[in-house]
C-alpha positions as CSV (number, residue, x, y, z in Angstrom):
1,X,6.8,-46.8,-33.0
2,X,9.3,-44.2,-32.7
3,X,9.2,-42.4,-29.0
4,X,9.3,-38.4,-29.8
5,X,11.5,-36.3,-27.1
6,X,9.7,-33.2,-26.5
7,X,12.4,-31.2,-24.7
8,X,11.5,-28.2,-22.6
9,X,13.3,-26.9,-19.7
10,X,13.1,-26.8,-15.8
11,X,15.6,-24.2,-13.3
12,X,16.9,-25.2,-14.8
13,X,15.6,-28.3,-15.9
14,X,15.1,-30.0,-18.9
15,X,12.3,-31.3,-19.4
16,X,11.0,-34.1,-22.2
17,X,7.3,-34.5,-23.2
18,X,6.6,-37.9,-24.7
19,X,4.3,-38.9,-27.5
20,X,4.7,-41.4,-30.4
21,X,5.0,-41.6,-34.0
22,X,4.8,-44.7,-36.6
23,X,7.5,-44.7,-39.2
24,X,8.2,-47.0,-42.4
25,X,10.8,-47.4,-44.9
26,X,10.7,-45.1,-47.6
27,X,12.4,-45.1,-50.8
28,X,12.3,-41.0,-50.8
29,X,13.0,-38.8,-48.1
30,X,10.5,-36.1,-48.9
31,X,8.0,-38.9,-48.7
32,X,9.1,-39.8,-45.4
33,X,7.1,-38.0,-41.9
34,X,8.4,-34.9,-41.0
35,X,9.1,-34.2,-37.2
36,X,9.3,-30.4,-36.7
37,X,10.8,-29.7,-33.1
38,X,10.8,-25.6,-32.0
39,X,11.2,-23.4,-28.8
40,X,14.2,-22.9,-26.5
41,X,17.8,-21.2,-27.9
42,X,18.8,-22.5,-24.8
43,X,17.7,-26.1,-25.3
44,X,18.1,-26.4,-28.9
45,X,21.8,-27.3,-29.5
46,X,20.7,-30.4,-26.8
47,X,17.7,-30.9,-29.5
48,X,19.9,-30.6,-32.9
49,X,22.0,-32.9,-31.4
50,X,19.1,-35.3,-30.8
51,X,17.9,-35.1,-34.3
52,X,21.5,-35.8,-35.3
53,X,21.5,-39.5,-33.8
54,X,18.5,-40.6,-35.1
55,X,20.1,-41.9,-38.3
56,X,18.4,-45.3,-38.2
57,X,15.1,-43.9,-38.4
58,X,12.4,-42.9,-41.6
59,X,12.0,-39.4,-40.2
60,X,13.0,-35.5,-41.5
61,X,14.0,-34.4,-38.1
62,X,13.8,-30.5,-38.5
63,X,14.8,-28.4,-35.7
64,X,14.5,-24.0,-35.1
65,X,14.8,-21.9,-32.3
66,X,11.9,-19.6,-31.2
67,X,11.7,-19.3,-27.7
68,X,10.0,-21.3,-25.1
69,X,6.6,-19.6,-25.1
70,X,6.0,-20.6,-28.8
71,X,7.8,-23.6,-28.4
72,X,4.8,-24.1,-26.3
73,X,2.2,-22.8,-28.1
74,X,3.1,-24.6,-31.4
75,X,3.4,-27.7,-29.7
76,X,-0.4,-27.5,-28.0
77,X,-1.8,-26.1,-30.9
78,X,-0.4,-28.9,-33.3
79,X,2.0,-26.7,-35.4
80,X,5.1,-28.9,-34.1
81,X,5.8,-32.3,-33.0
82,X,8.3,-31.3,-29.9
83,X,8.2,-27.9,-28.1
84,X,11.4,-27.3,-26.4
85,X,11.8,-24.0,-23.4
86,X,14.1,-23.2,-20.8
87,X,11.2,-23.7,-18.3
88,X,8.6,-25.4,-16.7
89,X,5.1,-25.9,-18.9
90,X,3.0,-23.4,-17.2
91,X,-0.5,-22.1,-16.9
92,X,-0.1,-19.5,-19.0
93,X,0.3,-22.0,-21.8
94,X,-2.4,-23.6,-21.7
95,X,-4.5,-19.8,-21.2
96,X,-2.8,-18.6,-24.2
97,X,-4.3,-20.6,-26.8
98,X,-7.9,-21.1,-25.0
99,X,-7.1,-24.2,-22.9
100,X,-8.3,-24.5,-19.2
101,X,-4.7,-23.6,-17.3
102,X,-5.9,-25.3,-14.3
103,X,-4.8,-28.7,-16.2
104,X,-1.3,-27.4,-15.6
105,X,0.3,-27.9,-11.6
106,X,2.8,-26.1,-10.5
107,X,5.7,-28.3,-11.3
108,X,4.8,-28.6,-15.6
109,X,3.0,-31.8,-15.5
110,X,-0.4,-31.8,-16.5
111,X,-3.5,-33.7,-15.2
112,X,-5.7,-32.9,-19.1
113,X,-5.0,-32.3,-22.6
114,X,-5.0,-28.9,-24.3
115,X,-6.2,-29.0,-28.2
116,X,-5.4,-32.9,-28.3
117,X,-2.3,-32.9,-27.2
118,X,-1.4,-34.5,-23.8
119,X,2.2,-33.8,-22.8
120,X,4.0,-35.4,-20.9
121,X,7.3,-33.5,-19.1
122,X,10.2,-35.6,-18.0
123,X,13.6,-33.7,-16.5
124,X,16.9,-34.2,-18.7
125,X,19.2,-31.8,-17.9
126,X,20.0,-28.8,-15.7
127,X,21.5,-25.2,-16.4
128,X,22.3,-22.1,-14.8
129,X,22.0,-19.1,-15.8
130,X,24.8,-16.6,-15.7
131,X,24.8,-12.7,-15.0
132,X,27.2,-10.9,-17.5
133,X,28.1,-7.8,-18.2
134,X,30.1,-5.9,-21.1
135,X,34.1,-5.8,-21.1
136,X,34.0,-2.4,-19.8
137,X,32.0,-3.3,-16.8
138,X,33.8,-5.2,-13.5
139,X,31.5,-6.0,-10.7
140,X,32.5,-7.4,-7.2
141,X,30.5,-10.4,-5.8
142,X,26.9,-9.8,-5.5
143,X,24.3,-11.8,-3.5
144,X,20.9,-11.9,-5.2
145,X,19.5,-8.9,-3.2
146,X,22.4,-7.0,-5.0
147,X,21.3,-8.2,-8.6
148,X,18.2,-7.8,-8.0
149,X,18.4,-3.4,-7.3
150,X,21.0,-3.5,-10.5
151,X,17.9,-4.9,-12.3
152,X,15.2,-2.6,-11.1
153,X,17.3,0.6,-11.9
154,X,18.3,2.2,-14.6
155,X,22.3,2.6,-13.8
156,X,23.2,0.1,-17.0
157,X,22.3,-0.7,-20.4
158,X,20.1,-4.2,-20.4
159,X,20.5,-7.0,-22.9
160,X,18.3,-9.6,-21.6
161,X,16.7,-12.5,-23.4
162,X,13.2,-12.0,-25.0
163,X,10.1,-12.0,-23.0
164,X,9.2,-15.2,-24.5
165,X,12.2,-17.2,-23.8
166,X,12.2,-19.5,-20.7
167,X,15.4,-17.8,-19.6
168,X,13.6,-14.5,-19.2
169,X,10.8,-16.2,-17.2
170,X,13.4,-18.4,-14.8
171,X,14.9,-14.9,-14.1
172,X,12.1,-12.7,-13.2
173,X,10.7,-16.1,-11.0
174,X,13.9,-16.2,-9.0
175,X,14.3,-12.0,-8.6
176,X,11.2,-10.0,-8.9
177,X,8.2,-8.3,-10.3
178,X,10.0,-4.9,-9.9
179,X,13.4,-6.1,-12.6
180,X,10.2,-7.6,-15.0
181,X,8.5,-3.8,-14.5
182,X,12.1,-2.0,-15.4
183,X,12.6,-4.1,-18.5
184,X,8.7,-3.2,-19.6
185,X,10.4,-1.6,-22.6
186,X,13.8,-3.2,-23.1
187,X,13.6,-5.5,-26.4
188,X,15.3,-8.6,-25.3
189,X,17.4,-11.0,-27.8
190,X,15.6,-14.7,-28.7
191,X,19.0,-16.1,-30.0
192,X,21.9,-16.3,-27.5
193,X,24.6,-16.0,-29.9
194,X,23.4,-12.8,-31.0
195,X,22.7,-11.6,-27.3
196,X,26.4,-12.3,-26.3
197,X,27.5,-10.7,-29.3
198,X,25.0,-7.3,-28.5
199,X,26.5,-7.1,-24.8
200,X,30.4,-7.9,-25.8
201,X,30.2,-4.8,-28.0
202,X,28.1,-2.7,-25.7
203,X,29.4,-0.3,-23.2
204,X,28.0,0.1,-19.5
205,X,25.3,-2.8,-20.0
206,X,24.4,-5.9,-18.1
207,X,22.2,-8.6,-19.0
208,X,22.1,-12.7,-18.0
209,X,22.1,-15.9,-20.6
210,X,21.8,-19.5,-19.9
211,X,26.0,-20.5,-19.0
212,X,26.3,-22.2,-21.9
213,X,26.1,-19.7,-24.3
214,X,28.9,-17.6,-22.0
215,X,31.8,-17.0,-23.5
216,X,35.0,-15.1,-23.3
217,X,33.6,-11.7,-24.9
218,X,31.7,-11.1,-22.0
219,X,32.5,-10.5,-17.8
220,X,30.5,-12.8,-15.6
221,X,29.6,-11.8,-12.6
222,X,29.9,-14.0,-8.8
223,X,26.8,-14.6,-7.9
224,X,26.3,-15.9,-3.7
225,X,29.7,-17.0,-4.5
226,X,28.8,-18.5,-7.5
227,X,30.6,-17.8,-11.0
């Protein structure tokens, strides 16, 4: 039996959802079990990089980036083996493809299965996310008040992560209802590369992205004395 890591992701936790799969030598690989893992930008290097290792076992480890939400819902509705996110399993999950959400407790765990599948989340990492904005844009230290009125206003440009990725959900959890009612109409970015890349060549914008996908293109801001 071959133990499957089902990564998702808390504040930022990773989490893992466990389940298992029976494997066999085979004498061609596209006879051998597929295992389709999908979700989280954020968390997906941290899955590749799983897949990678297993080199000692009779499985086509296949790994894609969709966001946490359908990392979710492909997972509970049997489309994929391992659903990775940049959050906590939620209620919402389970709603979202007609399971009762009152299996889910606030902390991702789970006390009944949704379509068949019974995950279970274990915590393997932790993130932050940072606050960044484009080179022409220098901010002072802010305390989260502060970040929070930048959000709800309409001063900047926002590239922000889709509204399906984790990172999106963390944010608005940990700010307000009011930035998630600003944004209504912003289209956010479900790959962090290409969000980096938006915001380094934007002027006057702002936006926020899981720290490791920062890099030099961009300004991050201090945070509660925090950078």
């Amino acid at each position: 039996l071959f133990n499957q890591l089902i990564i998702l992701k808390m504040m930022r936790c990773l989490v893992v959802v466990l389940s298992a799969l029976a494997v066999a030598a085979f004498d061609n690989c596209n006879d051998a079990p597929q295992l389709f893992s999908t979700g989280s930008s954020t968390v997906f290097p941290i899955a590749e990089l799983y897949a990678r290792e297993q080199k000692n076992i009779d499985v086509l480890s296949v790994v894609t980036s969709a966001g946490s939400t359908l990392g979710f819902r492909n997972l509970l509705t049997g489309a994929a083996d391992i659903g990775h996110g940049s959050r906590a399993l939620a209620p919402k999950d389970y709603d979202n493809v007609d399971c009762d959400a009152s299996l889910v407790n606030a902390d991702g765990t789970v006390t009944g299965p949704c379509q068949g599948v019974l995950p279970l989340c274990v915590k393997v990492a932790n993130d932050v996310i940072a606050v960044i904005t484009s080179p022409d844009v220098t901010l002072g230290p802010q305390s989260l008040d502060d970040i929070i009125a930048l959000f709800s206003r309409s001063d900047y440009t926002f590239v922000v992560p889709d509204k399906l990725s984790g990172t999106y959900d963390f944010f608005i959890e940990q700010t307000s209802s009011d930035v998630d009612a600003n944004l209504a109409d912003v289209e956010g970015f479900s790959d962090d590369e290409a969000l980096i890349s938006a915001l380094a060549s934007a002027t006057n914008a702002i936006g926020w992205v899981g720290v490791g996908a920062v890099t030099s293109a961009v300004n991050v801001v201090e945070v509660e004395g925090i950078t």
